[in-house]
NUGU-181207 format. One line per 2 residues: their letters; for each residue x, y, z of C-alpha. Coordinates in steps of 0.1 Angstrom, whole numbers, plus 2048, in hexadecimal, padded with zeros to 3 digits. Example, Ala and Ser with C-alpha at 12.3 -4.5 7.8 and 13.67 -1.06 7.14 Angstrom:
<sites>
AS) 87B,7D3,84E  889,7F5,847
</sites>
This chain:
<sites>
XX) 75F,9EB,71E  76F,9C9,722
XX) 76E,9AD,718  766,98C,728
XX) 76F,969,720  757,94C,732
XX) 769,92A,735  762,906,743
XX) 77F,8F0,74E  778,8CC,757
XX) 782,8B9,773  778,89D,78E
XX) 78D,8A8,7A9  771,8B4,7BF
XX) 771,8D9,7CB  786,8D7,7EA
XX) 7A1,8CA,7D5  79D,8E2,7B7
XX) 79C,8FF,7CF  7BB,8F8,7DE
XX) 7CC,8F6,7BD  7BF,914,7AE
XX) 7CE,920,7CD  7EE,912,7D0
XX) 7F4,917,7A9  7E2,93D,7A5
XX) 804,952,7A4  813,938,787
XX) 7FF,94F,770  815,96E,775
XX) 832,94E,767  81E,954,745
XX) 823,978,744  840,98B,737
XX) 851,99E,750  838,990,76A
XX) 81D,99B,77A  805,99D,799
XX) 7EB,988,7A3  7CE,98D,7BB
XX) 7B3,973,7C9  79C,96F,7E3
XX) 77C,953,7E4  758,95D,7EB
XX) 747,937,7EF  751,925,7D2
XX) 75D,942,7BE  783,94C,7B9
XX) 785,970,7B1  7A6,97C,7A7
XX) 7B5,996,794  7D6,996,77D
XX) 7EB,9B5,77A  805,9BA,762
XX) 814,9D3,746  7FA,9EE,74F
XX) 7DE,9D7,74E  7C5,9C6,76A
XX) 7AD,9A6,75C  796,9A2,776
XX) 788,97A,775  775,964,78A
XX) 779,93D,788  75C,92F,79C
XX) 762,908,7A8  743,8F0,7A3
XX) 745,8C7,7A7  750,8BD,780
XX) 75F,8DF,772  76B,902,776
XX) 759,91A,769  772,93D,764
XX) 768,960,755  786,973,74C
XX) 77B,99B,746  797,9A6,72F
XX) 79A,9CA,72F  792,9DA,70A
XX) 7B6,9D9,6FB  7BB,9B5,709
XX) 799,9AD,6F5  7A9,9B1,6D4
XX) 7BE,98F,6DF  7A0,97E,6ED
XX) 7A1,961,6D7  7C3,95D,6DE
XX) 7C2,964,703  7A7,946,704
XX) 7BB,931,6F4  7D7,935,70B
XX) 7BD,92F,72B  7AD,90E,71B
XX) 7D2,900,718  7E2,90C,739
XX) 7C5,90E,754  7C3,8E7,753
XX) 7E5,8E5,75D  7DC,8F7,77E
XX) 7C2,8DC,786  7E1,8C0,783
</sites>
């Protein structure tokens, strides 16, 4: 069973402009990866769904767009949920930066 992380990221860009950085910017996660990665999205409405594959593992996420935030659920597979705490951390200080 996995385990999901739920997140808000802030922002007053509107949605147009947030959804075309999330994807212009959506392969710069496999930059934070060692030895890389794969990444995976497609948008249903409002609502990037992407995957990120890498070192025998698959984290399956959504990051739905509304006018002031971004709300993301990351689903970390049950070995990545050991590192949860740490995997949020990292998310809270880099997904801003895709926003910029």
């Amino acid at each position: 069973m996995g385990t999901p992380i739920a997140l808000d990221i802030p922002h007053s860009l509107g949605k147009e402009a947030v959804r075309q950085r999330l994807d212009g910017g959506i392969q710069r996660i496999t930059e934070k990866i060692p030895g890389g990665g794969l990444v995976q999205h497609r948008w249903e409405g409002d609502t990037m769904h992407f995957t990120v594959s890498a070192m025998g593992q698959t984290i399956a996420s959504t990051a739905t767009v509304f006018a002031d935030k971004v709300h993301a659920v990351v689903d970390l597979p049950a070995f990545l949920g050991l590192f949860a705490s740490q995997v949020k951390a990292a998310i809270e200080k880099e997904a801003p930066k895709l926003l910029k």
